[in-house]
Structure formats: C-alpha cells, structure tokens
C-alpha positions in Angstrom: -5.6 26.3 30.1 -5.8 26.6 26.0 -4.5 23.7 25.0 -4.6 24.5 21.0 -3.1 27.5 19.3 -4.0 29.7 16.1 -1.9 29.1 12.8 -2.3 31.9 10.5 -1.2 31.6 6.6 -1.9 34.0 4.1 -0.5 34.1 -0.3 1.8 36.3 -1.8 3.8 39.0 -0.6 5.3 41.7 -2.7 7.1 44.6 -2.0 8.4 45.7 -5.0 6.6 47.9 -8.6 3.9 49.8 -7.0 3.2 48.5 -4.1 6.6 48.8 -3.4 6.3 52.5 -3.7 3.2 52.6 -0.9 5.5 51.7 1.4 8.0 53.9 0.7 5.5 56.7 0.8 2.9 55.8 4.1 5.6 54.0 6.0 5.8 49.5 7.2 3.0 49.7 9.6 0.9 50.6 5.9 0.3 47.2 3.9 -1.0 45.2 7.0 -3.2 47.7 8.6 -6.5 46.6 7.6 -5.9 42.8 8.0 -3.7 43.5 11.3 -6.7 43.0 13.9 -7.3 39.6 12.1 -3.6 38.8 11.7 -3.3 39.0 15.6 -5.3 36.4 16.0 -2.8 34.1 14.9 -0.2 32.7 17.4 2.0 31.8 14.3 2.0 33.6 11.2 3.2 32.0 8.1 3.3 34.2 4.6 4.6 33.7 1.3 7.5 36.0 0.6 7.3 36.4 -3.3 9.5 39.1 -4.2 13.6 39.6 -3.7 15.0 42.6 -2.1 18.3 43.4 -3.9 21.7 44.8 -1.7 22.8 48.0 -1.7 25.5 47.0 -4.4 23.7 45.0 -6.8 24.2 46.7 -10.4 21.0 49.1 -11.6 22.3 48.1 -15.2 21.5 44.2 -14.0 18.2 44.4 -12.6 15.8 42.7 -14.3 12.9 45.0 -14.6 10.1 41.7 -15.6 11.2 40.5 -12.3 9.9 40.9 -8.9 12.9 43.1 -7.4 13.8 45.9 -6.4 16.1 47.7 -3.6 13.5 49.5 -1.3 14.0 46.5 1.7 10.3 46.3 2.5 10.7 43.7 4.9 10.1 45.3 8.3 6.4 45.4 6.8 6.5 41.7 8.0 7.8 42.3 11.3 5.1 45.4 11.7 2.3 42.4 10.5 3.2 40.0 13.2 4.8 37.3 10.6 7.0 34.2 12.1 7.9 33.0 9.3 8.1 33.5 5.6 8.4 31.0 2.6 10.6 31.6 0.3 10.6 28.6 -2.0 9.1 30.4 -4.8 9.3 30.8 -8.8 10.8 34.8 -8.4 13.7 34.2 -5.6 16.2 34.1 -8.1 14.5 37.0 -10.0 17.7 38.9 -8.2 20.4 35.7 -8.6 21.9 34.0 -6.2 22.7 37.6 -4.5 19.1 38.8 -4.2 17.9 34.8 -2.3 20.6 35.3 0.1 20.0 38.7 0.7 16.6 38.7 1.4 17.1 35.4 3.4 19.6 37.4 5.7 17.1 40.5 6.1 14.0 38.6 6.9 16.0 36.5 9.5 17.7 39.3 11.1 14.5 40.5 11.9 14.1 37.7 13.7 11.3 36.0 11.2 12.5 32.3 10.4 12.5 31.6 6.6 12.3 28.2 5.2 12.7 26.5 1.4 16.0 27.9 -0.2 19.3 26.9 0.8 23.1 26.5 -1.2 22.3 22.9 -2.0 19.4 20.7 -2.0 19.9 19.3 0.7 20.1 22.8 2.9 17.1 24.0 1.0 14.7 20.7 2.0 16.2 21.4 5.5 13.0 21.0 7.8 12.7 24.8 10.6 11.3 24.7 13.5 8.9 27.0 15.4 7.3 26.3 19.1 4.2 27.8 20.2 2.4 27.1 23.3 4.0 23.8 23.8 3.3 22.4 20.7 6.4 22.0 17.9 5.5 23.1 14.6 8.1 22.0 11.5 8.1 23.5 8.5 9.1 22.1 4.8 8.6 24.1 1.5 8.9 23.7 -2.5 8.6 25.2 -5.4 8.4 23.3 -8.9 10.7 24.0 -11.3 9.7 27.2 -13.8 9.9 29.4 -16.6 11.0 31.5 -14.3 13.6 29.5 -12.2 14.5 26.5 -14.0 15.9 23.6 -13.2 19.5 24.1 -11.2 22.2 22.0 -9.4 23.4 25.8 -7.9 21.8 28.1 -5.1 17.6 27.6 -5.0 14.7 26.9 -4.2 13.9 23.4 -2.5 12.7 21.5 -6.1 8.9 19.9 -5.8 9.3 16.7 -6.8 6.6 14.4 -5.5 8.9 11.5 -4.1 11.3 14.0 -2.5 8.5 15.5 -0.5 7.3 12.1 0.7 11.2 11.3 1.5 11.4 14.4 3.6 7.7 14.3 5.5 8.6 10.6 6.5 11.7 11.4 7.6 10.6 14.6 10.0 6.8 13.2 10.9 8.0 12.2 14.2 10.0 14.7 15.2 7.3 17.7 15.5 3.8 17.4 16.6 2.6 19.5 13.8 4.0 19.0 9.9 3.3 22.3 7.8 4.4 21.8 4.3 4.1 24.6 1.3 3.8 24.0 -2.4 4.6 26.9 -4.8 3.0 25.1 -8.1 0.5 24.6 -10.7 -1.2 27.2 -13.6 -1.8 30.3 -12.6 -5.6 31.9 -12.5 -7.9 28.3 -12.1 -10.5 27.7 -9.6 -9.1 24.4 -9.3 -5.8 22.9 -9.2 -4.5 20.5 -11.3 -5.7 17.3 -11.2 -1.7 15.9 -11.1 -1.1 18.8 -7.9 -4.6 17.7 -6.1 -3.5 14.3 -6.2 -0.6 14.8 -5.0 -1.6 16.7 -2.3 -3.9 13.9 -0.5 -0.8 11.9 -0.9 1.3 14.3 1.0 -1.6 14.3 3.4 -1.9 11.0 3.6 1.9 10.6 4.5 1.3 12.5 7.7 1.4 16.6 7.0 -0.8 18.0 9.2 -1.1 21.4 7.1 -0.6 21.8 3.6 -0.3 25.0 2.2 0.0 26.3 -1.2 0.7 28.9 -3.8 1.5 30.4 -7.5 -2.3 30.5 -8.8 -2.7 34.2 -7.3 -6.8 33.2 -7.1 -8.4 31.4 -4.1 -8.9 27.8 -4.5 -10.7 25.2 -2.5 -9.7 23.8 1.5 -10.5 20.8 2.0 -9.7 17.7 5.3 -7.7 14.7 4.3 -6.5 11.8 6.7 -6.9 14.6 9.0 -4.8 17.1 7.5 -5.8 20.6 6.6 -5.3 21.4 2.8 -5.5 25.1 1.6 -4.8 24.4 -2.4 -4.1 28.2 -2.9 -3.7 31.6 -1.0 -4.0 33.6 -3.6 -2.3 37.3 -3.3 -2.5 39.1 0.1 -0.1 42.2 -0.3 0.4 42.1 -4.0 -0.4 45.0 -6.8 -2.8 43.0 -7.9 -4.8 46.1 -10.0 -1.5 48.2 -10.7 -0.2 45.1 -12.5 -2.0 44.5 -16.0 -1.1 40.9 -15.8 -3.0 40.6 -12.8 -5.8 42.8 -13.2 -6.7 41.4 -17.1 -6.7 38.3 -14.7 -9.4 39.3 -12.1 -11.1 40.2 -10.4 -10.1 37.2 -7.9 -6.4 37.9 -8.2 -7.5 40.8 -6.0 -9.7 38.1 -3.3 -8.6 35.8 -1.0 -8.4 34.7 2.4 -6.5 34.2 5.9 -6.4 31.0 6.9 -6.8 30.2 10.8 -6.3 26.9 11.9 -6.9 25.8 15.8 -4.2 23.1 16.0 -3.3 21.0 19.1 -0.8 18.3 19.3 -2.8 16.0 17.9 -3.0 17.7 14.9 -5.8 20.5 12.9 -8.9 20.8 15.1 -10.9 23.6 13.5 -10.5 26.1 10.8 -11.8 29.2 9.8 -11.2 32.1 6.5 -11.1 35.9 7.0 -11.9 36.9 3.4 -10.7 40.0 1.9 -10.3 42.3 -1.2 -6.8 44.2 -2.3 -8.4 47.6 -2.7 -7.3 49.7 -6.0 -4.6 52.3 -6.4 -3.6 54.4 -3.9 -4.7 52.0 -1.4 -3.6 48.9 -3.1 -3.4 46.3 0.1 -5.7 43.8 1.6 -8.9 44.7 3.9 -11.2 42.4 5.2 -15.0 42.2 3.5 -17.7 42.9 5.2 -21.5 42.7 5.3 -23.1 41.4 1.6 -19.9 41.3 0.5 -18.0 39.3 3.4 -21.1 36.9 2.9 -20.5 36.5 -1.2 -16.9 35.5 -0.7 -17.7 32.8 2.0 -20.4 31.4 -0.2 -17.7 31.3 -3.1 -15.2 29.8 -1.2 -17.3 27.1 -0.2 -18.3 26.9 -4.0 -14.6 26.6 -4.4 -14.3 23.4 -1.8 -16.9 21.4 -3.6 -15.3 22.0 -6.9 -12.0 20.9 -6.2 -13.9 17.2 -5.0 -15.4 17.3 -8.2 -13.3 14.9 -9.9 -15.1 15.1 -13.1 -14.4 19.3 -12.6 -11.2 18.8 -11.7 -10.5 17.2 -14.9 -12.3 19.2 -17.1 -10.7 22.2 -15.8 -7.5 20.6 -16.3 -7.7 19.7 -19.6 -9.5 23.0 -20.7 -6.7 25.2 -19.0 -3.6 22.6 -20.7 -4.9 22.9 -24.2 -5.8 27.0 -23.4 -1.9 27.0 -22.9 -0.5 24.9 -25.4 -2.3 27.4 -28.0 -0.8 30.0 -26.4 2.7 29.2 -26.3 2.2 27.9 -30.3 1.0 31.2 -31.1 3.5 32.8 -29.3 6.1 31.3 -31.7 4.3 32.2 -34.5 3.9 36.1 -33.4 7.9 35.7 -32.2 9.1 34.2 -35.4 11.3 32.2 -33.7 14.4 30.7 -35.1 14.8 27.0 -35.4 17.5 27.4 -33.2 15.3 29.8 -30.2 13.0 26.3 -30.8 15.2 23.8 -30.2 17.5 25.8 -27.3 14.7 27.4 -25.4 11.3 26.9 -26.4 10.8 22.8 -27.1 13.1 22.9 -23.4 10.7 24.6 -21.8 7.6 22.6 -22.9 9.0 19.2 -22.7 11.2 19.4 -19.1 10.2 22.3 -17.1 7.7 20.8 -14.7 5.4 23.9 -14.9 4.6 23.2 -18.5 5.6 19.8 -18.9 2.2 18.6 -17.0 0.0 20.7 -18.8 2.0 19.4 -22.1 1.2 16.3 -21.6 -2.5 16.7 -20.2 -3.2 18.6 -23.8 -1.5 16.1 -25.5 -3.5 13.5 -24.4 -6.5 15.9 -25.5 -4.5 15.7 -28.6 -4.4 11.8 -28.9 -7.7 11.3 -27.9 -9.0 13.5 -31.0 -6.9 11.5 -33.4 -7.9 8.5 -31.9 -11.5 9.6 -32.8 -10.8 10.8 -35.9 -9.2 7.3 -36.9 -12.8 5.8 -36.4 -14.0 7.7 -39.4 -14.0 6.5 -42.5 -14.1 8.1 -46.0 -14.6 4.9 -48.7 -13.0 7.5 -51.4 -10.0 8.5 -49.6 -7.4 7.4 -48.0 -7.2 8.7 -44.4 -6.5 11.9 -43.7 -6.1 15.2 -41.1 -6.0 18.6 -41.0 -2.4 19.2 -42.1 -2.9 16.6 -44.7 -5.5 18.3 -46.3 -4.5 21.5 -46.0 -0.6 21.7 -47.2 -1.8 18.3 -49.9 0.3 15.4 -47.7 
C-alpha cells in the first residue's frame, strides 16, 4: 500500500497576448502536451494562475491592454493538464477589476479546480482550502505582496503578504491538515536569488510548521532548499507563459524561458523526497513548456543545484540584494527624469509607490542603506582646505 503521494507545482500561467492565441488556434489539450506525461505524475497539481479571463460583457474600450487579460477563457487548458488547484493571489488578478478576479475565480471552479488566495475581504481571501488525496489532508494558504500593479486595498483582492499575517494564519491551521502548502507571490523579478528580507522570511514560515512553501513573481528559477523539515521552492519561474513573444521577457532571458516541475513525495508526516523535471518554453509558434533532455536536461539540473547553494550563500544573498535594489532605484530615478514628471505625478504617484508599496519599499530601503553606508564613508575623508563636501555640493556650488 503507498502510503505517500506526488504533489506537483509548477510558475505562471498565462493565457492571454500570444499564447493566448495558440490556444485559440491548436485547441486546450495544446499548452500542456509536452509536460502532460510528467504532469501525470502528480496526485495533486498545484499552478499559478497569472492572468484574468474577462466576461462576455466587460467593456473592449476598458480593457487594459498592459495588463494580463483578455476574453478567450483559456481555462479548460487546466482541466486538460490535470490541475487541482490554481493560485490566484497574484500581482495581475485585478489587471481586469474586481469583475475579471471573480470571474476567473467562478470559471476555474466550475471546472471543478479549487482556487485559493483572493476573496471579497481579507479575511475570505486568507481563508485556508482544502484538498484530500490518498488519505492525507492537504491545506492550502496563498499571498501576494502588495504591487505596482495591485496596490494596497481595503476592497476585493488578493490575500496581502504581510509576514505576521502569514504566521497568524499557519498557526492557526497547522493542526488542522497533515500537510500545510503555502504560496508567496513576491520579490524582484529576474534574480537568481531572492531577497535576503523574502529568504528570511521564508525559513520563518517554515519554521512555523508549513510543510511546502511555494513561490512566485521572479519568472526565473531560483534555489529549493529543506528547512525544519519543510520543502522550500523560492521560485517557479514561468511554465505556460509567452515568455519569447513578450520583449519584456525575452530582453530578460533566456531563463524566463527555464524552469522546473516540482514533485514532492509527501506522507502525513510531512515532505519525504523531492525531485525537478526541468524544461524550456520553446519559441514562437510553439511557445509552451517541454521537458529537456540529454546534455541539455543535464545543464539545467547542474544549474539548479548551482541555484540551491547560492540562495545559502548568505554573503550572495546579500550581495545580490543590494546590487539588484540600487539597479532599481537608478531606474525608477531615471525614469522621472525621461518622464518629466510633475511635482505633483511625484508626490501623488511616484514618492507613494517607492516609499509604501511593499514591492519597492524593501528594495528602497536595502539601496538606501547602500546609500548611507557610502556617505558614512565619505564622512571619514578629510580635505584640511575645505569644508566637507558631496557630489551635489560640488556640482550645483552648495
């Protein structure tokens, strides 16, 4: 008698822009054809549903076309790949408003597919699912940090990731399942490693008792790695995603086009074994994931065990960190100085968005502390005849 079963996770999901327009073309058995054989494997399959699938009746003059929407309902792709449930506790579900979450919440579980991670209220949206397989209860909790793309709301979302609400709620629902899986849609997007706040945080989820930690928004592969016993996969990366036929992905590559399934032997005492199916998104017109094999196959497991080391490498971790804060904060100033924003875009929008979205508000303050540690070290130099100065001192005469 097996007394374990398979848990299966895989990244990002997309069914709208081009890849959309596969499936309208070769049919829902299309995107997961390649990976299905694989996917099989897994008793429970858990994805990360990253785009919104607008009703019939939602306004063409509304939709936002940055946005990941559209009104071709892709979803019976999921049921076609063997998916149990889907997270939706991502930065693009309210890409369509309020209308698109609950929309796409309503399809996806009328296909009998459990969703998890968005609700009316807080409350609703922390509410923990719950899946059996086998004998053994699985629970299910998901989050998404607050973003430039959803920002903060007391309205219709996405459960909030806020560190001591995700603590509250894994205490609170330990005991009531023999196996904890919680997801984390969070971070900067395109790093090897996560942030050294999000990794931090994450063996303190795991130390609270999740048995599987999953996470997502990098769209690259990061490290896995075994804390207090529970399984952390610190990103996913993209799995059906145009991840070539979007410039923003592709001038990101080329491992926004690599990943990995996750399969995890679980019992009720928790994660037993795991194991990674890695794969490549092939390029337009076959734009969907197909497992590696041979050399290549090889290559990818040797980098995602490059990946595990790194993200213990606290040293790495930080210097990563702090690179990748200070890499953004230049962007977003130059982005105000190509923009010409108004003092008024500054102080409404922009200054909001650095200083109290939670996306950009760590990586603020990592490269401000880059920023503090220069002056400090600039303080300890001394010029005997001058008084003490800085850049902007010496170049506008203060």
């Amino acid at each position: 008698m097996k007394r374990t079963v398979t848990f299966g996770a895989v990244g990002d999901i997309a069914f709208s822009r081009t890849v959309g327009r596969d499936i309208a073309k070769h049919g829902f058995d299309w995107p997961f054809a390649k990976m299905l054989p694989h996917l099989r494997k897994a008793d429970l399959l858990c994805g990360n549903m990253e785009s919104i699938t607008l009703p019939a009746e939602y306004p063409d003059d509304q939709i936002d076309p940055a946005g990941l929407v559209g009104k071709l309902d892709g979803t019976p792709a999921l049921q076609a790949g063997g998916f149990d449930v889907m997270v939706l506790a991502n930065n693009h579900v309210l890409d369509g408003g309020q209308v698109g979450m609950f929309h796409t919440r309503r399809i996806i579980e009328d296909l009998g597919i459990a969703t998890v991670g968005v609700g009316a209220t807080q409350r609703e949206a922390r509410t923990m699912r719950t899946l059996e397989r086998g004998g053994i209860r699985f629970g299910f909790l998901a989050y998404c940090e607050d973003s430039n793309y959803s920002l903060t709301t007391t309205g219709p979302c996405h459960a909030f990731y806020r560190l001591g609400d995700v603590l509250t709620d894994v205490a609170a629902n330990r005991d009531k399942v023999d196996v904890l899986v919680v997801t984390i849609h969070a971070d900067l997007e395109f790093s090897e490693t996560p942030s050294l706040p999000r990794r931090d945080a994450s063996r303190l989820i795991a130390q609270a008792g999740a048995s599987i930690l999953i996470q997502h928004h990098p769209h690259v592969p990061q490290g896995v790695e075994m804390v207090n016993g529970c399984l952390i996969a610190y990103s996913l990366g993209n799995f059906y995603f145009p991840a070539h036929s979007m410039p923003y992905m592709k001038d990101n590559g080329p491992h926004t086009a690599h990943s990995f399934l996750l399969l995890a032997e679980v019992s009720k005492k928790g994660v037993q074994s795991f194991t990674r199916v890695p794969f490549a998104i092939a390029e337009s017109p076959n734009e969907r994931p197909a497992p590696l094999q041979g050399k290549a196959r090889l290559a990818m497991l040797r980098y995602l065990a490059q990946l595990d080391l790194q993200c213990q490498d606290d040293d790495l971790v930080r210097q990563n960190w702090r690179e990748i804060s200070v890499r953004h904060l230049k962007t977003y100033l130059q982005r105000v100085m190509d923009k010409g924003y108004s003092q008024d875009a500054l102080l409404d929008d922009v200054l909001g968005r650095l200083l109290f979205v939670q996306e950009n508000r760590l990586w603020v303050e990592e490269a401000f502390s880059v920023i503090r540690d220069n002056w400090a070290s600039q303080a300890q130099r001394v010029d005997p005849l001058h008084r003490p100065s800085r850049y902007f001192a010496k170049k506008f005469g203060y």
